[in-house]
N, C-alpha and C positions, 0 to 999 in steps of 0.2 A: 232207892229210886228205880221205880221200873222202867222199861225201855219201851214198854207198849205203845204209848202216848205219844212217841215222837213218828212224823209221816217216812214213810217208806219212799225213798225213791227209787225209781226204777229207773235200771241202767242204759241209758241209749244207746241203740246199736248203731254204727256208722251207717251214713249214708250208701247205696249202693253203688257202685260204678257206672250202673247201665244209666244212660241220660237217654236214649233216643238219638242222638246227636250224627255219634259213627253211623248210623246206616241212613237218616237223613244224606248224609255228605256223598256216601258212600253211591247210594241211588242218584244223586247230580250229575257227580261223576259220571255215573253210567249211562245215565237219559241222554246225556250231554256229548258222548266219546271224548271228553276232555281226555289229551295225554299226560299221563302221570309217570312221574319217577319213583319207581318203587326200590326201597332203600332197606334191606335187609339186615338179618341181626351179626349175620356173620359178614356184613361189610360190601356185598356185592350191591351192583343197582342194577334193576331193569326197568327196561321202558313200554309204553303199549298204552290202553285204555281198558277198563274194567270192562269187563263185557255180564259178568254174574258174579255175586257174592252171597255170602250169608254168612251165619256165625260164627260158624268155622274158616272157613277161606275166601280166595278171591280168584275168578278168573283173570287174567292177565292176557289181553289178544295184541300181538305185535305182526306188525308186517314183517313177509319175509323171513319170520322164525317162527318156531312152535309157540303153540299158547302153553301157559302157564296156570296151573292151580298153586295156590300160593296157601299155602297155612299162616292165616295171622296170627300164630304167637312167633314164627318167622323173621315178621317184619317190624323194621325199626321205624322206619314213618314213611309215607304214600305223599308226593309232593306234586303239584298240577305242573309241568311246564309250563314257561314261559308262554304269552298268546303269541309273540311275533314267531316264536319259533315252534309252535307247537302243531302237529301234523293232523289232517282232519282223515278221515277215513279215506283211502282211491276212490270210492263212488261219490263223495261228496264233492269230491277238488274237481272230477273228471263231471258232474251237474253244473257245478258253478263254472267251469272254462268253456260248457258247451253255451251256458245262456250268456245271448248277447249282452254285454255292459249299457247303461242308457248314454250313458259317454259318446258309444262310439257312432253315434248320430250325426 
């Protein structure tokens, strides 16, 4: 019996990791200054909002302390804060408490 006649298949290579997804989110984040907790592999947290990223890292911009370049093989996972608690840029807080409320009519 020869073996020629039987089809050949070919071996499927796994799907890639890369989805588009992380820098989709990634880019939110950053359009957005949404504050993130950023959760590291050796255990530490910081806080801030992403100011730049790319494939390699993440900038990291916090008030009142240094910015951070962060290497994501680094981190353990990036978490939004909370909205009630979460801090908007000084120039956005210091826009919105200059403009009067319609309230106060």
């Amino acid at each position: 019996m020869s073996s020629t006649n039987k089809p050949r298949r070919r071996q499927k290579n796994p799907p890639s990791g890369e989805t588009g997804q992380e820098a989709l989110y990634l880019r939110y984040l950053s359009e957005k200054q949404i504050a993130v907790s950023v959760k590291m592999s050796g255990g530490e947290t910081v806080s801030g909002w992403i100011e730049y990223f790319d494939d390699r890292m993440i900038r990291l911009t916090r008030e009142g302390k240094p910015n951070l370049f962060i290497y994501k093989q680094q981190i353990r996972t990036i978490s939004e804060q909370s909205r009630r608690g979460a801090r908007r840029r000084p120039s956005e807080a210091a826009e919105s408490e200059a403009t009067p409320s319609s309230d106060a009519q």
